[in-house]
C-alpha positions as CSV (number, residue, x, y, z in Angstrom):
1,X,67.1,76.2,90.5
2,X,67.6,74.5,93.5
3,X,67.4,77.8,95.5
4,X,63.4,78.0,94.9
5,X,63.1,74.4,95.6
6,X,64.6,75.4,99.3
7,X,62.2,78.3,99.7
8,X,59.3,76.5,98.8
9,X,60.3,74.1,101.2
10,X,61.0,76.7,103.8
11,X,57.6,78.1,103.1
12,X,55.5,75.1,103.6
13,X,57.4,74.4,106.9
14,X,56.6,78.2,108.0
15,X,53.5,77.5,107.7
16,X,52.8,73.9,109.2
17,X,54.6,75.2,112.4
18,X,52.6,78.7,112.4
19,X,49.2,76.7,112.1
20,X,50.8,74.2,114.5
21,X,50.9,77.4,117.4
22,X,46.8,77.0,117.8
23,X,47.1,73.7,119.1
24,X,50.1,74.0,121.7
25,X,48.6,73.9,124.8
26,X,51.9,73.6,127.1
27,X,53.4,69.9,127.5
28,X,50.1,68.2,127.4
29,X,49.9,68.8,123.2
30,X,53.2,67.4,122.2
31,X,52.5,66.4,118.4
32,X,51.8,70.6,117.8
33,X,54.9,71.6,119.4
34,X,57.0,69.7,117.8
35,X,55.9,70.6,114.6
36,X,56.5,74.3,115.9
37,X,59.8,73.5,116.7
38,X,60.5,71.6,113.9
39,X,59.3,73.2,111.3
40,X,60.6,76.6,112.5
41,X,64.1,75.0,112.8
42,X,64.1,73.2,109.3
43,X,62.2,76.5,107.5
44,X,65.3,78.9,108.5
45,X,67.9,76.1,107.6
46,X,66.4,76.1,104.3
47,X,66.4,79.8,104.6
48,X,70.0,79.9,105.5
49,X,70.3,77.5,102.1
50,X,68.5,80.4,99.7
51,X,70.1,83.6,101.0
52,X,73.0,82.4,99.2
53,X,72.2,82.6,95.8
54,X,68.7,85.2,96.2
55,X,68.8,88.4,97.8
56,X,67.8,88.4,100.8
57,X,65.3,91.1,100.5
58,X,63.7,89.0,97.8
59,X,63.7,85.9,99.5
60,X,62.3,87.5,102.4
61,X,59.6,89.1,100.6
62,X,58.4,86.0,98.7
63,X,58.8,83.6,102.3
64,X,56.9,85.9,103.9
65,X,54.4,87.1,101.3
66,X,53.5,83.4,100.0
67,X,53.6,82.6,104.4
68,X,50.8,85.2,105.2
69,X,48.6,83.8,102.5
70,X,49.0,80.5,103.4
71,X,48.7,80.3,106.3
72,X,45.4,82.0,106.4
73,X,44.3,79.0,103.9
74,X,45.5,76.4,106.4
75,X,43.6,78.3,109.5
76,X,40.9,78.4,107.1
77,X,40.4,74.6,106.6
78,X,42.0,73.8,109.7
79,X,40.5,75.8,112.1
80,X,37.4,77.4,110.5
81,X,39.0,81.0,110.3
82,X,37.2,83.0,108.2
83,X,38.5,86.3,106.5
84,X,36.2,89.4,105.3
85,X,36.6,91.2,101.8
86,X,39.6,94.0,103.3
87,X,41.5,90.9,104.0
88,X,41.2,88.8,101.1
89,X,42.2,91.9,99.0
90,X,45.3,92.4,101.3
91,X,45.9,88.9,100.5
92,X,45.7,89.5,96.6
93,X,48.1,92.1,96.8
94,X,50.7,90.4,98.5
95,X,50.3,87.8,96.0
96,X,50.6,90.2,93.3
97,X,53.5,92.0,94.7
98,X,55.5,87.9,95.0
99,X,54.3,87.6,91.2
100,X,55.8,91.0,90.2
101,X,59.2,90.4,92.0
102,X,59.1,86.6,89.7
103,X,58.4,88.0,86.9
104,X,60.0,91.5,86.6
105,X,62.8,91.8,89.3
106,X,66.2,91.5,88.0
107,X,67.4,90.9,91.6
108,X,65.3,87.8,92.2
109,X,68.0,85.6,91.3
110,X,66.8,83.7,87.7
């Protein structure tokens, strides 16, 4: 399923460039903004890549489902970002929700 290999992809590009944004500080930061840039352009190419063969709703869901929540482990490490208990269990049910589109969800393209 080479369509889940591209989202993954897309995902984990999502989310360098979104924890990239902290450190952009104009021109001066270069390294940070091009990973913005970057992996914002390569993470919708894959995008563009998976649309064809999983819904889009689907594939929009899981992107950015599995993006929230990773992201907010990257700012974690990376940047010391810590989430209370409301959060965490927001988190958990977005995870849920990706698990119960894999598993159950005729549309998601198996």
């Amino acid at each position: 399923m080479p369509a889940y290999y591209y989202l993954a992809l897309a995902i984990c590009c999502e989310v360098i460039a979104t924890a990239s944004m902290k450190a952009v500080k104009g021109l001066s930061t270069p390294l940070p903004l091009v990973l913005v840039i970057a992996g914002y352009a390569m993470a919708f190419w894959m995008l563009i890549l998976v649309v064809r063969v999983i819904p889009i709703g689907v594939t929009y869901a899981i992107w950015s489902g599995m993006g929230i929540v990773l992201v907010s482990v990257a700012a974690y490490f990376v940047y010391g970002q810590k989430l209370d208990t409301p959060a965490l269990i927001g988190m958990a049910l977005i995870l849920l929700g990706v698990v119960v589109i894999q598993l159950f969800s005729k549309t998601a393209g198996h």
